[in-house]
N, C-alpha and C positions, 0 to 999 in steps of 0.2 A: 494722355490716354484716358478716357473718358467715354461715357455715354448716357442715354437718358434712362436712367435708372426709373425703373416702374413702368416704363413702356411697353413691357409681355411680360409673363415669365417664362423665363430660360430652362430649360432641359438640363436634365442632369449633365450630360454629354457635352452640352451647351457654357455649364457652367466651369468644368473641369478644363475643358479645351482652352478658354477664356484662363483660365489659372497660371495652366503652364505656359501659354505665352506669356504673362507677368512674371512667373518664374525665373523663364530663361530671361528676359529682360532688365531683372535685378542682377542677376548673378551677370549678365553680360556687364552692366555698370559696374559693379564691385570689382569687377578684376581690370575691365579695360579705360576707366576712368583712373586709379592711381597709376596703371601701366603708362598712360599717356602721358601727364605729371609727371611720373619718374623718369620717361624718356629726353621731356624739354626741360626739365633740371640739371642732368648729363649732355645734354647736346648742347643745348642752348647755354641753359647757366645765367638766364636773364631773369629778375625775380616779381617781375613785371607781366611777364610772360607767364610762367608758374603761379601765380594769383590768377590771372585771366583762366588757366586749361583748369586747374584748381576750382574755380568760379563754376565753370562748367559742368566739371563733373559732376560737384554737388547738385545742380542743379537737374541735371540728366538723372542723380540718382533718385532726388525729392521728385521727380513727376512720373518714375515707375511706381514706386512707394504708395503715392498719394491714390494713384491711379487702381495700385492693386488693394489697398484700405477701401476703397467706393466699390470696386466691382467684385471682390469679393467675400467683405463682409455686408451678410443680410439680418440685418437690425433696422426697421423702419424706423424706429426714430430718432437714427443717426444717417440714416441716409441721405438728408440734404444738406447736413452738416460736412460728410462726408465727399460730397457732389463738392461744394465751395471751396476744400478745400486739393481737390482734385482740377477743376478746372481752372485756379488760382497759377496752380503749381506749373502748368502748360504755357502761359506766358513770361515766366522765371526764365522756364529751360529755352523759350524761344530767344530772352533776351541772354541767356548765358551761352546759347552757340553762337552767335555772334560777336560774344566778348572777345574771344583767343582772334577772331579772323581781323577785327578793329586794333586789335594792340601789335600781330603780326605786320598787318598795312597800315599804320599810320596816315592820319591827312585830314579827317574827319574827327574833330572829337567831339564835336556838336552830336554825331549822327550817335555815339554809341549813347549821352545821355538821353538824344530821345529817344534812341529805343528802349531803355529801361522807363526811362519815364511814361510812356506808354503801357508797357509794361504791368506799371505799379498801379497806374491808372484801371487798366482794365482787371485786374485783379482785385482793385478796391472795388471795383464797379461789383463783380460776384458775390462777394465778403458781405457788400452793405447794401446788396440792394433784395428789397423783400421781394420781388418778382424776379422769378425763372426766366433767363433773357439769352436762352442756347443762342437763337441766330444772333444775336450782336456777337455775342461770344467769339462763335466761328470767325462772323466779317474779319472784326477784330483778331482774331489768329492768324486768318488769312492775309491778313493785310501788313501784319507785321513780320509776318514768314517773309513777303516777298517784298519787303521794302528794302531791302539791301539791292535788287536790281531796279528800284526805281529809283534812289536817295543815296546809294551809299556806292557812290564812283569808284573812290578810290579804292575802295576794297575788291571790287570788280576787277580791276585795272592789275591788283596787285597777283590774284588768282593767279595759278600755273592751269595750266589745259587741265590738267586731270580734275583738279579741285574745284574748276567751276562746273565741271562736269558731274560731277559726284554730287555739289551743291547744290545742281540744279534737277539732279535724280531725284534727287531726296524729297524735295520742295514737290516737283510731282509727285514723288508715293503720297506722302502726306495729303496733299491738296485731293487727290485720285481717290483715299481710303475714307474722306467726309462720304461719295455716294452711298458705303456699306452701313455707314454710321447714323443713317438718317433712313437707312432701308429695312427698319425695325421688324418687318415679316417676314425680311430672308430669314433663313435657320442659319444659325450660325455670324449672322451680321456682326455682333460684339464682336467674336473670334477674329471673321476677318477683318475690321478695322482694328484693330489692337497686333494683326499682324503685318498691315500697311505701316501702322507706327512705327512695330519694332524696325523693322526693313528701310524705313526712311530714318529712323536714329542713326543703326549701322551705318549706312551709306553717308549720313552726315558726319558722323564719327570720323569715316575713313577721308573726307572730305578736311579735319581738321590735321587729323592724322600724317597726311599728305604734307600739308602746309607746314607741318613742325621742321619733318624729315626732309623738306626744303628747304628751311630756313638755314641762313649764314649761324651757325656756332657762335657763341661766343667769347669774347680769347681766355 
């Protein structure tokens, strides 16, 4: 959750609305990321499994975080500081939702290092590079958002209807919420991209969600 900080300045109204979507969206992580955990540790009981949903939460929880430290503190000269490690934390959580769906479906384990490797790469790329590189940024989100329906079969394959459905929701909010993000003169644009995010988390959530609560138990 991000944007190009310094691009206007934002309205009071502007800035609060932008708030509590961060808001609800930590407290969504804090409660529905150990719920989740705690669910596939009672159902499941696999600890391979609970590392991966574990993986994830953390990571869902670092890029609300990081996202609400950049958008709402205003200290200029931590705000690029702030940006790096906001837009860092966005390729974590893309590589952390795909953790639990690779360790659920087995078949690929090439695919999940290279999506962290990716990952790591594009997040070094923010960290250490002295130029502002938003659109690679994006491509690069984008590309690794949706590399699991170009690269990652088995994972497809192993999806229930609901969960590819959900995962492919999502994939659109998010992909859909770049036009507000880069539409810096609407009023309001932060707001609504940050609530395309949140919208596309949930639905990825419920997408993971899904997949637990269908998996085989373990004895």
């Amino acid at each position: 959750m991000s944007h190009v900080n310094g691009s206007r300045d934002y309205s009071r109204a502007e800035y609060l609305s932008d708030a509590a979507i961060h808001v609800l969206g930590i407290g969504f992580a804090l409660i529905a990321g150990p719920a989740l955990v705690a669910i596939a540790a009672i159902r499941i009981g696999d600890v391979t499994t609970v590392t991966a949903l574990s993986i994830y939460s953390l990571t869902l929880l670092a890029m609300l975080t990081c996202s609400a430290l950049y958008n709402m503190i205003r200290l200029p000269h931590w705000a690029d500081r702030l940006r790096r490690l906001d837009q860092s934390a966005i390729y974590f959580k893309i590589a952390g939702t795909y953790t639990p769906f690779v360790v659920l479906f087995p078949g690929s384990p090439g695919f999940l290092a290279g999506i962290w490797a990716v990952a790591i790469a594009g997040a070094s790329l923010i960290v250490f590079s002295a130029r502002r590189r938003t659109l690679v940024a994006i491509t690069l989100y984008l590309g690794l958002g949706w590399a699991g329906y170009a690269l990652g079969q088995p994972l497809i394959d192993g999806l229930s209807g609901a969960g590819a459905a959900l995962l492919v929701t999502g994939g659109l909010l998010y992909t859909g919420g770049i036009a507000f993000l880069l539409w810096h003169r609407l009023p309001f644009h932060n707001t609504i991209w940050h609530g395309f995010v949140l919208a596309a988390t949930c639905v990825c959530y419920a997408a993971i969600a899904v997949e637990v609560m269908g998996a085989v138990p373990g004895p």
